[in-house]
N, CA and C atoms of all chains as a GROMACS GRO file, in nm:
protein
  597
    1UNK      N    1  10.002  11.359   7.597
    1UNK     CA    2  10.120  11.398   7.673
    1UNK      C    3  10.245  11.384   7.586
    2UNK      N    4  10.318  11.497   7.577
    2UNK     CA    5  10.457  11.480   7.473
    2UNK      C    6  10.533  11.536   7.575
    3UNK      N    7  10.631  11.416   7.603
    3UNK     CA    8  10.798  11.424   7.706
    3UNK      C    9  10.927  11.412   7.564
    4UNK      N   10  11.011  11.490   7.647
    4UNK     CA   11  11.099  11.561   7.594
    4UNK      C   12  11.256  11.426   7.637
    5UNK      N   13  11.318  11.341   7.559
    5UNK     CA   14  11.416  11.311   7.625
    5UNK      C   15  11.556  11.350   7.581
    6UNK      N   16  11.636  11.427   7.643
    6UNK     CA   17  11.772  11.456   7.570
    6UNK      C   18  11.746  11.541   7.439
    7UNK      N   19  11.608  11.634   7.439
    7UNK     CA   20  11.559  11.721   7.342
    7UNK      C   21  11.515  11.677   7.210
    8UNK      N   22  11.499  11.517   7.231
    8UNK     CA   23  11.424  11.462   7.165
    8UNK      C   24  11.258  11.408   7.170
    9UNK      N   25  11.191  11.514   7.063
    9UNK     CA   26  11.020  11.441   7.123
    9UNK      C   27  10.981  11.332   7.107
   10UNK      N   28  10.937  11.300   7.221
   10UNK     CA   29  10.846  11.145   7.186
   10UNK      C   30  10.755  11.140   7.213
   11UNK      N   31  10.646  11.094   7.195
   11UNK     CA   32  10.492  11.096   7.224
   11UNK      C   33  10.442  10.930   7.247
   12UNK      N   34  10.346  10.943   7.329
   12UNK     CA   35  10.285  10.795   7.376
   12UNK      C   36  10.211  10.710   7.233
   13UNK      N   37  10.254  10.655   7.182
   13UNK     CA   38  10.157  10.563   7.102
   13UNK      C   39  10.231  10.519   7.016
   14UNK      N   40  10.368  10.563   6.967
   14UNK     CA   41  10.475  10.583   6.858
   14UNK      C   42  10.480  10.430   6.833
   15UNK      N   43  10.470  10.363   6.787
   15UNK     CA   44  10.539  10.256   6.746
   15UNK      C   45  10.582  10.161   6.622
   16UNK      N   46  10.666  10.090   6.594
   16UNK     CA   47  10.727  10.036   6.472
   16UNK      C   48  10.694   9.892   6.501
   17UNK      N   49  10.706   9.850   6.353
   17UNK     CA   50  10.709   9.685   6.394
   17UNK      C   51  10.888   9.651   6.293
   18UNK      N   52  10.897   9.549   6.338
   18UNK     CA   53  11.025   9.446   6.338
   18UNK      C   54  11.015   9.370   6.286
   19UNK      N   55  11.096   9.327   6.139
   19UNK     CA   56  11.071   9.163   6.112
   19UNK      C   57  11.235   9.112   6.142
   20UNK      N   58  11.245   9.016   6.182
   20UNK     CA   59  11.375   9.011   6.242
   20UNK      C   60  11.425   8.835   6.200
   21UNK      N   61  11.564   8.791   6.180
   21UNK     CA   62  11.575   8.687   6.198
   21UNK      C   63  11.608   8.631   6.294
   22UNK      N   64  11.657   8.724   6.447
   22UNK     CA   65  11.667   8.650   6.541
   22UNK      C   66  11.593   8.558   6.645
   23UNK      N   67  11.620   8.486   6.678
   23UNK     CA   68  11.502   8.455   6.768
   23UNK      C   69  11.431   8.475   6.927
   24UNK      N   70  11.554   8.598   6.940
   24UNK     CA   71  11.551   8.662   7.050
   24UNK      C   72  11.484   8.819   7.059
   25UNK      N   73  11.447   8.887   7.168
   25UNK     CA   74  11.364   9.000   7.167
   25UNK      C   75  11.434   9.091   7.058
   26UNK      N   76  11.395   9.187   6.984
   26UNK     CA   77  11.496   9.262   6.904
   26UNK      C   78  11.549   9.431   6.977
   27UNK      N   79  11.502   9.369   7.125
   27UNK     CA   80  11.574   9.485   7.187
   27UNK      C   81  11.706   9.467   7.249
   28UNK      N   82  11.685   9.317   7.237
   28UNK     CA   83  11.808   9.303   7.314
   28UNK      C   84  11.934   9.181   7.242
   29UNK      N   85  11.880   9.208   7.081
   29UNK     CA   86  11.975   9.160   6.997
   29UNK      C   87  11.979   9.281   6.913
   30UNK      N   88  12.144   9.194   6.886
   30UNK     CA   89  12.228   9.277   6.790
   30UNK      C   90  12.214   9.444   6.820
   31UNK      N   91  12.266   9.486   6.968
   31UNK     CA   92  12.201   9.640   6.953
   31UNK      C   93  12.085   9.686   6.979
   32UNK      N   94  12.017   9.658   6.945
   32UNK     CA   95  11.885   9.671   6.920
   32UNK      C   96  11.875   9.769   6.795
   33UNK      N   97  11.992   9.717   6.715
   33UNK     CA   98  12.016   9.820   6.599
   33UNK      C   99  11.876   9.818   6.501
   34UNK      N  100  11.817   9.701   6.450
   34UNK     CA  101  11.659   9.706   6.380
   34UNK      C  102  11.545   9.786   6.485
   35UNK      N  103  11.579   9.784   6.589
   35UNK     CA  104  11.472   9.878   6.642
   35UNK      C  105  11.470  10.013   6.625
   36UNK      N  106  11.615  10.020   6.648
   36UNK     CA  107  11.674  10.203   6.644
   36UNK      C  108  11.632  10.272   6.448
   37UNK      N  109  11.671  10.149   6.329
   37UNK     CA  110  11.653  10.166   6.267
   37UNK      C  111  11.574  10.218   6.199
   38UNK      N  112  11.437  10.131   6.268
   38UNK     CA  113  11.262  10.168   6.221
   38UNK      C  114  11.233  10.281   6.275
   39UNK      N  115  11.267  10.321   6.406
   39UNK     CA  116  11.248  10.436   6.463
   39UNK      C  117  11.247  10.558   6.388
   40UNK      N  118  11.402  10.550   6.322
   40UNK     CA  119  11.505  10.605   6.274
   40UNK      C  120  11.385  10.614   6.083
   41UNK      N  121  11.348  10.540   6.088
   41UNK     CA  122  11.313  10.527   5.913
   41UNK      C  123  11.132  10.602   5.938
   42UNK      N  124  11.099  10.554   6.046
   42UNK     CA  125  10.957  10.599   6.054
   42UNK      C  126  10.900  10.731   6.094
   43UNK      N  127  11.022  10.743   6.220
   43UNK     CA  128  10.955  10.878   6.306
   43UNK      C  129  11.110  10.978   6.276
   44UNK      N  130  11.181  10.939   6.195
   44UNK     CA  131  11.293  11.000   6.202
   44UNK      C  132  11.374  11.022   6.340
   45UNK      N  133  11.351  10.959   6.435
   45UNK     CA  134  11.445  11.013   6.597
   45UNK      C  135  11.546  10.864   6.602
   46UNK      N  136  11.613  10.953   6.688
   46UNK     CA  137  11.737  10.885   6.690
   46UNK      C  138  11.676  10.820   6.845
   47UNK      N  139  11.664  10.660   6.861
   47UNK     CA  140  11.586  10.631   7.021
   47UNK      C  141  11.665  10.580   7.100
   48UNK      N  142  11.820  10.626   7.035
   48UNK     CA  143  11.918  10.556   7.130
   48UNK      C  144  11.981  10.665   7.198
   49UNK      N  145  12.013  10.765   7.093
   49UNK     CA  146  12.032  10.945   7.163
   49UNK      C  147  11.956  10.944   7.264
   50UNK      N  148  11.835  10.967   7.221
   50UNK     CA  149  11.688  10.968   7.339
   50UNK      C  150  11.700  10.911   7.476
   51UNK      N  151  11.765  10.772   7.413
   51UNK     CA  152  11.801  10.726   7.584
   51UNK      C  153  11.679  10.648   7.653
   52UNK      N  154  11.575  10.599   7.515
   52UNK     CA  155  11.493  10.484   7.542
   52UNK      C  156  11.489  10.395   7.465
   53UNK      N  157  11.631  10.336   7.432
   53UNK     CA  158  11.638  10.224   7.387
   53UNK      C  159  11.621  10.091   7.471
   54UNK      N  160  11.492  10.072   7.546
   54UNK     CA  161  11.482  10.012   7.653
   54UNK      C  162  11.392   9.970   7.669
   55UNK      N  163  11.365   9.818   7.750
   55UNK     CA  164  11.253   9.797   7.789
   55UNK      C  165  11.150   9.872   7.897
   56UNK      N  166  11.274   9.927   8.049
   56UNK     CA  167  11.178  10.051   8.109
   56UNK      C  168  11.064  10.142   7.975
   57UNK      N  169  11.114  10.176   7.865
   57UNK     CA  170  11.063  10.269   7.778
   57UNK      C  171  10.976  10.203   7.720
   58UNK      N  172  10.980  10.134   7.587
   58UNK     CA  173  10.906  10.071   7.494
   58UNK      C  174  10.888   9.865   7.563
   59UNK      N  175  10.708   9.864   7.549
   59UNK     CA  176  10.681   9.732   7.546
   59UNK      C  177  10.725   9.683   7.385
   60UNK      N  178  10.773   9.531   7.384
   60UNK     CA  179  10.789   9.486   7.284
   60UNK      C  180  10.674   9.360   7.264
   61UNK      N  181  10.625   9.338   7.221
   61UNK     CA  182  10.505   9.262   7.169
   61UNK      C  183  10.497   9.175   7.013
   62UNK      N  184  10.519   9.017   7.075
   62UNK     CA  185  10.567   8.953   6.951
   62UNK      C  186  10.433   8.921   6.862
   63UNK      N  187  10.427   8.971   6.712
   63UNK     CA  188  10.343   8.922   6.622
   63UNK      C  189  10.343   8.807   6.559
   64UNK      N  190  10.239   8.749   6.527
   64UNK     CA  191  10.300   8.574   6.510
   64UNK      C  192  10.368   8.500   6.529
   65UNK      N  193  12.817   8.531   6.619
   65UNK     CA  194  12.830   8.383   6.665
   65UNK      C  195  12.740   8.402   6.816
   66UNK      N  196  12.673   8.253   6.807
   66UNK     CA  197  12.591   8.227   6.891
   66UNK      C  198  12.675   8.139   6.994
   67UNK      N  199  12.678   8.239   7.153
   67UNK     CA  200  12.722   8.103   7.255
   67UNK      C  201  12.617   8.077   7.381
   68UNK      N  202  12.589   7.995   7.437
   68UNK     CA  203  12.546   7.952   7.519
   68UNK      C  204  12.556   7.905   7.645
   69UNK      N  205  12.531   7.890   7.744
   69UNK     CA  206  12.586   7.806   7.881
   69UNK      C  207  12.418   7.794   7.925
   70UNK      N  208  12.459   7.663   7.950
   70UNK     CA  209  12.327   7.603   8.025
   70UNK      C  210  12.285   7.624   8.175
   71UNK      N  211  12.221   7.646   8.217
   71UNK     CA  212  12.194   7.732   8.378
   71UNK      C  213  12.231   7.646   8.494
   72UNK      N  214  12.218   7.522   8.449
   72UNK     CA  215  12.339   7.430   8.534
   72UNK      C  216  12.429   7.442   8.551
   73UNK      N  217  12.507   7.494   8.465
   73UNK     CA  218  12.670   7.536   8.402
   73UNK      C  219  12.697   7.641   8.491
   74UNK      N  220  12.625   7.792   8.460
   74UNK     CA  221  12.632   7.893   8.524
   74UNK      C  222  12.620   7.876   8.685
   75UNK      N  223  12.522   7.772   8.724
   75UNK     CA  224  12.488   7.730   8.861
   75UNK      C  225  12.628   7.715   8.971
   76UNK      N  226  12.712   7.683   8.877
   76UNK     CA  227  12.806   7.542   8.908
   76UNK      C  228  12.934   7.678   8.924
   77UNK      N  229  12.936   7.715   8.793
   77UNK     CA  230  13.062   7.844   8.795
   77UNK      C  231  13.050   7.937   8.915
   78UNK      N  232  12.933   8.011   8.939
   78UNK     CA  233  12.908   8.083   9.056
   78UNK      C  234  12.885   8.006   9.143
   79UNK      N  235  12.896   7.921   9.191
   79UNK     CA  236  12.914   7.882   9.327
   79UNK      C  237  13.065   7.795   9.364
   80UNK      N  238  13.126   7.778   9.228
   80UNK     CA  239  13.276   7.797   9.205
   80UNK      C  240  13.365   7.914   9.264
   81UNK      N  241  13.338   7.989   9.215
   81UNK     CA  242  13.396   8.119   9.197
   81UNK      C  243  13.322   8.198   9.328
   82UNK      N  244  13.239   8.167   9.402
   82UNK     CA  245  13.140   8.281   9.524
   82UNK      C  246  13.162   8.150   9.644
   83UNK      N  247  13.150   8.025   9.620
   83UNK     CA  248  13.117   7.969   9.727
   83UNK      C  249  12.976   8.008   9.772
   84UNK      N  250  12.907   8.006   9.727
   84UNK     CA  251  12.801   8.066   9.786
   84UNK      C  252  12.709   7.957   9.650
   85UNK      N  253  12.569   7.893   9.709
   85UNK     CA  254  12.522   7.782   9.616
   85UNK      C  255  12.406   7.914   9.565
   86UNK      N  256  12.408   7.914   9.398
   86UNK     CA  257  12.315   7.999   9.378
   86UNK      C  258  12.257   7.948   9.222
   87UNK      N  259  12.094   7.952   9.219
   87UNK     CA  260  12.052   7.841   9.140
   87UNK      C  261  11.938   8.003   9.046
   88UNK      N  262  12.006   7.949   8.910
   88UNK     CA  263  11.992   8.050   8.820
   88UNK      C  264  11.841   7.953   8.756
   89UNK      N  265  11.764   8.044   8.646
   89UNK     CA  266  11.618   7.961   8.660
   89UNK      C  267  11.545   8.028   8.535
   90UNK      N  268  11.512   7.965   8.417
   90UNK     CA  269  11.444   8.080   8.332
   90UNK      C  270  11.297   8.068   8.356
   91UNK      N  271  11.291   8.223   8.360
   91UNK     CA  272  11.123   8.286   8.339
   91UNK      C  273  11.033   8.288   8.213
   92UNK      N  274  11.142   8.371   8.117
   92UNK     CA  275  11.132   8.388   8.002
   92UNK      C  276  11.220   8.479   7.890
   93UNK      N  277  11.168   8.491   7.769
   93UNK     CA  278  11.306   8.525   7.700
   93UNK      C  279  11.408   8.645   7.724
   94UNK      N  280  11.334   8.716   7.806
   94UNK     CA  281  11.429   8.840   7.868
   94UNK      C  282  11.446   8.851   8.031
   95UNK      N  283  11.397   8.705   8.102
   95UNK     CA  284  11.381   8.731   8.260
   95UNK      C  285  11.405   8.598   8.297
   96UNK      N  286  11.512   8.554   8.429
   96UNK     CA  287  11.541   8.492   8.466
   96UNK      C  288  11.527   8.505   8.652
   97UNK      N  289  11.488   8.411   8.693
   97UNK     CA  290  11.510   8.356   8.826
   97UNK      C  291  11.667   8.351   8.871
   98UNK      N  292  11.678   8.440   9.018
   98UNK     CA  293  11.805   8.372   9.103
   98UNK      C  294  11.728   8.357   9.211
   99UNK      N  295  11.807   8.190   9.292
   99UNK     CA  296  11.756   8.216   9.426
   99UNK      C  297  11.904   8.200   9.468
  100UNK      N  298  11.903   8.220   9.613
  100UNK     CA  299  12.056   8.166   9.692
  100UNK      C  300  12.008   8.214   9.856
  101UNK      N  301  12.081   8.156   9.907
  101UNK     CA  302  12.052   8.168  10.035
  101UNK      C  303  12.187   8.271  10.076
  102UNK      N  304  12.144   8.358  10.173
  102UNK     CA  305  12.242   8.517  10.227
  102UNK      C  306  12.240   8.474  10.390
  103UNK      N  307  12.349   8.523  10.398
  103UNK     CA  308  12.376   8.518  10.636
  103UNK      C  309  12.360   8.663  10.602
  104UNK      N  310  12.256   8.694  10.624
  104UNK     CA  311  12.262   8.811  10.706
  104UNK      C  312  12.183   8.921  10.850
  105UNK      N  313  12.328   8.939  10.932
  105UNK     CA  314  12.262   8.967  11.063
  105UNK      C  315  12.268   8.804  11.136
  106UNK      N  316  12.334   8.720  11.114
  106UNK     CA  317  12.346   8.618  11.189
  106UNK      C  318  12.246   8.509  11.148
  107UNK      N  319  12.161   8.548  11.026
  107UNK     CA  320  12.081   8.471  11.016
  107UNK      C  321  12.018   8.474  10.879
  108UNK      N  322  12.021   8.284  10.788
  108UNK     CA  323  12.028   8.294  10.688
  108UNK      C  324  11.910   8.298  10.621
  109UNK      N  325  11.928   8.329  10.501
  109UNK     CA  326  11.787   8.414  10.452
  109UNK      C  327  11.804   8.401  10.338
  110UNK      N  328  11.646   8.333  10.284
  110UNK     CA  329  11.671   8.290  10.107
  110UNK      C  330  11.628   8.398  10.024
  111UNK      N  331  11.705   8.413   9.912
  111UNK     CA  332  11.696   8.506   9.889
  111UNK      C  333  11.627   8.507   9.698
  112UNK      N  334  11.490   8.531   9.709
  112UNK     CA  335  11.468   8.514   9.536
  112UNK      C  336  11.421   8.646   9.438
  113UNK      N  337  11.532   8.624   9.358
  113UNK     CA  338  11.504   8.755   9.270
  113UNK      C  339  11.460   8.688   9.145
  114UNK      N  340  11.369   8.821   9.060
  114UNK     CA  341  11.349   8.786   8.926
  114UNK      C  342  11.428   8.926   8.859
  115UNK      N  343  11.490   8.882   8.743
  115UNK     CA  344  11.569   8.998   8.691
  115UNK      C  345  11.522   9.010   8.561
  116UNK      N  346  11.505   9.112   8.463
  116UNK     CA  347  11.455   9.138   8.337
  116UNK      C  348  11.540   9.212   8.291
  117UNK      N  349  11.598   9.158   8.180
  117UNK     CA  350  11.688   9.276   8.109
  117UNK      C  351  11.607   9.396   8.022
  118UNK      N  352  11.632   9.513   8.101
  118UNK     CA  353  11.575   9.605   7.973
  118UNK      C  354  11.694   9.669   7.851
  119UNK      N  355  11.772   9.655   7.881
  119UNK     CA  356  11.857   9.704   7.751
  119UNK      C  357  12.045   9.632   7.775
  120UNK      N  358  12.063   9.617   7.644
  120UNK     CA  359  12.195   9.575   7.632
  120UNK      C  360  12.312   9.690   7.553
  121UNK      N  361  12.357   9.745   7.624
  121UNK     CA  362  12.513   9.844   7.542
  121UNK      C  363  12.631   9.812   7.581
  122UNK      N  364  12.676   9.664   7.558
  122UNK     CA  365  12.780   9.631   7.595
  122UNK      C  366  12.905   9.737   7.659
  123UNK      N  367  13.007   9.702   7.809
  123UNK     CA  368  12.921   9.600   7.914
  123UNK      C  369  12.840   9.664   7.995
  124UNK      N  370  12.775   9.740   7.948
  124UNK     CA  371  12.636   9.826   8.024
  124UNK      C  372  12.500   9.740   8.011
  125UNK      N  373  12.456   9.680   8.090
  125UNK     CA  374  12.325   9.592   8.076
  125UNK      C  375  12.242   9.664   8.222
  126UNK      N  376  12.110   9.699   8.158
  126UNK     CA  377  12.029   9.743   8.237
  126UNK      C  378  11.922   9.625   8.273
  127UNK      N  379  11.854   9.625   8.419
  127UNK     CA  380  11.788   9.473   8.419
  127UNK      C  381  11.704   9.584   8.523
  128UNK      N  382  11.572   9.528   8.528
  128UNK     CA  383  11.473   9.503   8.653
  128UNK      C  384  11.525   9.433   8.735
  129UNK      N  385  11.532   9.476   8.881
  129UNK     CA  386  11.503   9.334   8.936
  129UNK      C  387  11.413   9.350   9.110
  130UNK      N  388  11.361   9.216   9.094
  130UNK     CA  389  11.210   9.239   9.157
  130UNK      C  390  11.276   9.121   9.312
  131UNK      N  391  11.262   9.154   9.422
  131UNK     CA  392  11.310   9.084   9.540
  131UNK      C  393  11.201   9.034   9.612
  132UNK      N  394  11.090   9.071   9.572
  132UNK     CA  395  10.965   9.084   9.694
  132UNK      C  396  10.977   9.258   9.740
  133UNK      N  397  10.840   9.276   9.815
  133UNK     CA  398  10.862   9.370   9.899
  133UNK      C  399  10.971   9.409   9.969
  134UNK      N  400  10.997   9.263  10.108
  134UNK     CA  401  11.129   9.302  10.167
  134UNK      C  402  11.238   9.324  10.091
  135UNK      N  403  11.288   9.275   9.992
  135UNK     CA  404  11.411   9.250   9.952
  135UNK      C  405  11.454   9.385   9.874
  136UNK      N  406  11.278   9.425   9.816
  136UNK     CA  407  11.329   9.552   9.692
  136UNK      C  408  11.326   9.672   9.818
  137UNK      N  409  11.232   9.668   9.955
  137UNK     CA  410  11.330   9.785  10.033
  137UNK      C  411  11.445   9.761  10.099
  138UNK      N  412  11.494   9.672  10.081
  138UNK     CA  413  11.672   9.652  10.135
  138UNK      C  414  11.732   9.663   9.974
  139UNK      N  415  11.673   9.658   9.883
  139UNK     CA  416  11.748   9.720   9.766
  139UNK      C  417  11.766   9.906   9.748
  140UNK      N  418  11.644   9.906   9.819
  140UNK     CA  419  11.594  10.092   9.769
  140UNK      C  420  11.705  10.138   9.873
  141UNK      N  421  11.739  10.050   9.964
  141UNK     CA  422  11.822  10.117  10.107
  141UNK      C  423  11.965  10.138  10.062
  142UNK      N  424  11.974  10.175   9.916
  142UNK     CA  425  12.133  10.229   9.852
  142UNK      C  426  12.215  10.106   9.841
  143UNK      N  427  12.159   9.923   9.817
  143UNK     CA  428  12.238   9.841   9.791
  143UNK      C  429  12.322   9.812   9.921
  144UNK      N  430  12.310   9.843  10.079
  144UNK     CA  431  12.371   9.883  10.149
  144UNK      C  432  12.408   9.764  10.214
  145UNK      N  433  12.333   9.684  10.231
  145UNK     CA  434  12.329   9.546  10.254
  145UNK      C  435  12.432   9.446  10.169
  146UNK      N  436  12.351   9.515  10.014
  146UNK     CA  437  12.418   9.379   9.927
  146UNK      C  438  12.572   9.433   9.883
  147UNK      N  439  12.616   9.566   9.891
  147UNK     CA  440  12.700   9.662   9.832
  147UNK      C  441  12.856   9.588   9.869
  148UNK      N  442  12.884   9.525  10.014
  148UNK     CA  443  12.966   9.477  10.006
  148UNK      C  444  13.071   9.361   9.950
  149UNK      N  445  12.914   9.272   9.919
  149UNK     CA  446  12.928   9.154   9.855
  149UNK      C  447  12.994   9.153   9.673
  150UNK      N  448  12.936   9.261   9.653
  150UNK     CA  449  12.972   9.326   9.524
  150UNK      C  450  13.093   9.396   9.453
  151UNK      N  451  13.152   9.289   9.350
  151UNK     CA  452  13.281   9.414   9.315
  151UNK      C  453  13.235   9.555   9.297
  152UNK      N  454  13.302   9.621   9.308
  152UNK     CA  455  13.329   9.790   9.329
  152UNK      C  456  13.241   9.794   9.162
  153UNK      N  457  13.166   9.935   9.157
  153UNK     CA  458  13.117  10.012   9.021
  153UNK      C  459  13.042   9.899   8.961
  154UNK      N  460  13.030   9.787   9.006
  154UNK     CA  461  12.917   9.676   8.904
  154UNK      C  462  12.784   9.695   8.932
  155UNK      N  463  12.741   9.791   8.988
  155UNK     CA  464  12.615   9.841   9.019
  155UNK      C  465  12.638   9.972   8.986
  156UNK      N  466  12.636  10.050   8.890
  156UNK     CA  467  12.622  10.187   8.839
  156UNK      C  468  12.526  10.250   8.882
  157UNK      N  469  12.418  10.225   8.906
  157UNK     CA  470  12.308  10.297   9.000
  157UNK      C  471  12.195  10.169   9.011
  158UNK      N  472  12.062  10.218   9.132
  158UNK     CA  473  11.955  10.161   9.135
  158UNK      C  474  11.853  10.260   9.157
  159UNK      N  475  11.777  10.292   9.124
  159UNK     CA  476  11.639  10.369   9.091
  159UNK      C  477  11.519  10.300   9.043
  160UNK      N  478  11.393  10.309   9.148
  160UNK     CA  479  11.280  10.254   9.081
  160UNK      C  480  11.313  10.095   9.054
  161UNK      N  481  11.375  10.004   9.156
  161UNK     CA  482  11.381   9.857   9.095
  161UNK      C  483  11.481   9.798   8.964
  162UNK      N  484  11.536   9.937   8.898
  162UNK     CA  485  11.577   9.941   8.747
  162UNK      C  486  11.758   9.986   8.805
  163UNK      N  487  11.825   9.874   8.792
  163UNK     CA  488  11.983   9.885   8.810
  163UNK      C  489  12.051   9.878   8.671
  164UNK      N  490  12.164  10.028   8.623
  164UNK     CA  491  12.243   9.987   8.577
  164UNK      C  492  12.363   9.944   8.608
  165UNK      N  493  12.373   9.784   8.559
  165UNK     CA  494  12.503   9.708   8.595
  165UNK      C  495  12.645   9.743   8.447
  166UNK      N  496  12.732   9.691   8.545
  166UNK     CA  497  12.854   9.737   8.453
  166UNK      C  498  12.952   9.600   8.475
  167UNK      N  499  12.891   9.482   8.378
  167UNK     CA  500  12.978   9.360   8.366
  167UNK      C  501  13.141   9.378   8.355
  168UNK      N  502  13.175   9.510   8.313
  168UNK     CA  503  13.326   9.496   8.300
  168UNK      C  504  13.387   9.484   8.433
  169UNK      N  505  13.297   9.494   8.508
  169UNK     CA  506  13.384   9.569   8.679
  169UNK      C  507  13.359   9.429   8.746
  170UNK      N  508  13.363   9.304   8.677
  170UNK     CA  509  13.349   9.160   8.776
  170UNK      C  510  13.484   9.136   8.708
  171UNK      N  511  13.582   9.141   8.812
  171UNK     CA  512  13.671   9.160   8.836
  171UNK      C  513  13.764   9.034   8.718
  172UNK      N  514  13.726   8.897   8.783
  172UNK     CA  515  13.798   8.802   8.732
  172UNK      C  516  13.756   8.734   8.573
  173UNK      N  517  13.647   8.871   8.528
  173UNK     CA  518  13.619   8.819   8.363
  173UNK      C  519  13.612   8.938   8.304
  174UNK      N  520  13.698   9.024   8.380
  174UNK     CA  521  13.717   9.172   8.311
  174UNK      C  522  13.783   9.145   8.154
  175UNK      N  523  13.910   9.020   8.163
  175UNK     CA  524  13.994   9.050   8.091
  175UNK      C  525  13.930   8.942   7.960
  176UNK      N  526  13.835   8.873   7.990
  176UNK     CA  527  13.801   8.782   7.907
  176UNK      C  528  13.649   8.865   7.837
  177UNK      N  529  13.573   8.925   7.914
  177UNK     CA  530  13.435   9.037   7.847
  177UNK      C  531  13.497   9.140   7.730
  178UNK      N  532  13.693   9.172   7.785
  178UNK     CA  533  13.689   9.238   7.688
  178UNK      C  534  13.696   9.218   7.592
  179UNK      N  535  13.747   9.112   7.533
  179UNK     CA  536  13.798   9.037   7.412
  179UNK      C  537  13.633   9.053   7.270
  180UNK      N  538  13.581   9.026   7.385
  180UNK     CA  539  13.394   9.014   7.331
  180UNK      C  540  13.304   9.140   7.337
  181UNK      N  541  13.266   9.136   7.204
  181UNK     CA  542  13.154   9.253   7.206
  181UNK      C  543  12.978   9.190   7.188
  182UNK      N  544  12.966   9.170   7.329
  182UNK     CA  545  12.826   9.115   7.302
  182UNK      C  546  12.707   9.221   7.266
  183UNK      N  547  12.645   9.167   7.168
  183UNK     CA  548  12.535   9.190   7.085
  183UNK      C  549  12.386   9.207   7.160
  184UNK      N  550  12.392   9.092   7.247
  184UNK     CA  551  12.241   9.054   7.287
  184UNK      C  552  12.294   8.950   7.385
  185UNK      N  553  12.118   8.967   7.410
  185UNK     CA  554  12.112   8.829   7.524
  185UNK      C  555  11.962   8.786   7.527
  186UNK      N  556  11.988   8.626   7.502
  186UNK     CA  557  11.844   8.570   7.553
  186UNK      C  558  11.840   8.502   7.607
  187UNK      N  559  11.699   8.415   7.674
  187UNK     CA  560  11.704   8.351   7.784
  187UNK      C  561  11.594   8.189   7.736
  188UNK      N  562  11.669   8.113   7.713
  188UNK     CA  563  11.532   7.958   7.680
  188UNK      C  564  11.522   7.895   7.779
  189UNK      N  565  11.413   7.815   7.790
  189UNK     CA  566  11.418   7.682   7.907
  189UNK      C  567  11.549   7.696   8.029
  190UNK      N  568  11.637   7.602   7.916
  190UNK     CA  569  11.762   7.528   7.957
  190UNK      C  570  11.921   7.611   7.977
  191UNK      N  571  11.872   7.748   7.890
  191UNK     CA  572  11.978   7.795   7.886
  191UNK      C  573  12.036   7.952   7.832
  192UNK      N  574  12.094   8.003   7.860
  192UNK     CA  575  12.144   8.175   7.897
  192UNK      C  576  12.217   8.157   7.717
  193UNK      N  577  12.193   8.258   7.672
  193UNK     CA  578  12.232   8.281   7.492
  193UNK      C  579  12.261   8.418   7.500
  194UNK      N  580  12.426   8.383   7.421
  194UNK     CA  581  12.460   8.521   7.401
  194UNK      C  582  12.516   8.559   7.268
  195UNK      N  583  12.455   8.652   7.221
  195UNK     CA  584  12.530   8.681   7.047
  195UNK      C  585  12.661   8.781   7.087
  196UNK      N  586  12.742   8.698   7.042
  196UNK     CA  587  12.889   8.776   7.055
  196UNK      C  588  12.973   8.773   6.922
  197UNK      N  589  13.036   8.910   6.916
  197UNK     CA  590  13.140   8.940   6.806
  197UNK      C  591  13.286   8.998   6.873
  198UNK      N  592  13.329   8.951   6.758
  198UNK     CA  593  13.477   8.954   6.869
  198UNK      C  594  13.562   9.097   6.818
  199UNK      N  595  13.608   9.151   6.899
  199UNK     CA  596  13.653   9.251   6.888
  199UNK      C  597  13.769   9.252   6.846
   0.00000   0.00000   0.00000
């Protein structure tokens, strides 16, 4: 299934990982500018244009 | 810069400032407990929410928030209940459980939110964390 947000594609499975120094979720620090970043470096989309810079949107899931 | 207030603290301010006793509670790093007790209809009624922040765009903060059954259909019922209690526009919409709130529109920390451009927000044990840069 590929949804369309603000004419940006996104597809179900997309995801980045984060190494972060905060010690808080990295969606909801600083921006969530390292999230938008990887997005931004991996899949090339902008996920704040998109308008799922969000937990409704993306689970965040801490690695170690 | 990292600031903090301990949920005691916050406990104490809102029921300062509301008169109304309302006991703030962490879940976890993005979800917090409110309970407080509401008169409504002549008759008082405790009231417990869990709230989850899904996104921060300063002062636009989007949160879940979960009432129970009853509470989330007296939420779905257009806020109609709680709408009065509420400064004006601090509820930007509710859809699906998922409210965007608009911190600038609480009236008596309009002038002090603006000064601050918060970053984030997290939630420990003991206490509400906020990364703020100053504008």
């Amino acid at each position: 299934m590929r949804t369309q947000f603000n004419g940006i594609r996104i597809e179900p499975g997309m995801s980045v990982e984060v190494v972060t120094l905060n010690y808080g979720n990295p969606l909801l620090t600083n921006g969530a500018q390292e999230v938008i970043s990887a997005f931004k470096r991996i899949y090339d989309i902008d996920i704040k244009r998109a308008g799922i810079c969000s937990q409704a949107y993306l689970d965040v899931e801490k690695l170690g | 810069m990292h600031l903090t207030l301990p949920f005691t603290e916050l406990n104490t301010i809102v029921q300062q400032k509301t008169n109304q006793p309302v006991e703030f509670g962490f879940v976890s790093d993005d979800t917090i407990s409110i309970a407080y007790k509401m008169n409504l209809l002549l008759k008082t009624v405790n009231i417990n929410a869990t709230v989850q922040v899904l996104s921060v765009d300063w002062p636009h903060v989007e949160a879940k928030i979960d009432m129970g059954s009853a509470g989330n259909l007296l939420l779905q019922g257009g806020l109609g209940v709680f709408g009065g209690m509420l400064p004006e526009g601090l509820i930007e919409s509710f859809t699906d459980g998922i409210a965007e709130i608009n911190l600038a529109r609480i009236p008596k920390l309009e002038k002090t939110l603006s000064m601050f451009d918060v970053k984030g927000i997290a939630f420990s044990p003991e206490q509400l964390g906020l990364e703020v840069g100053m504008k």
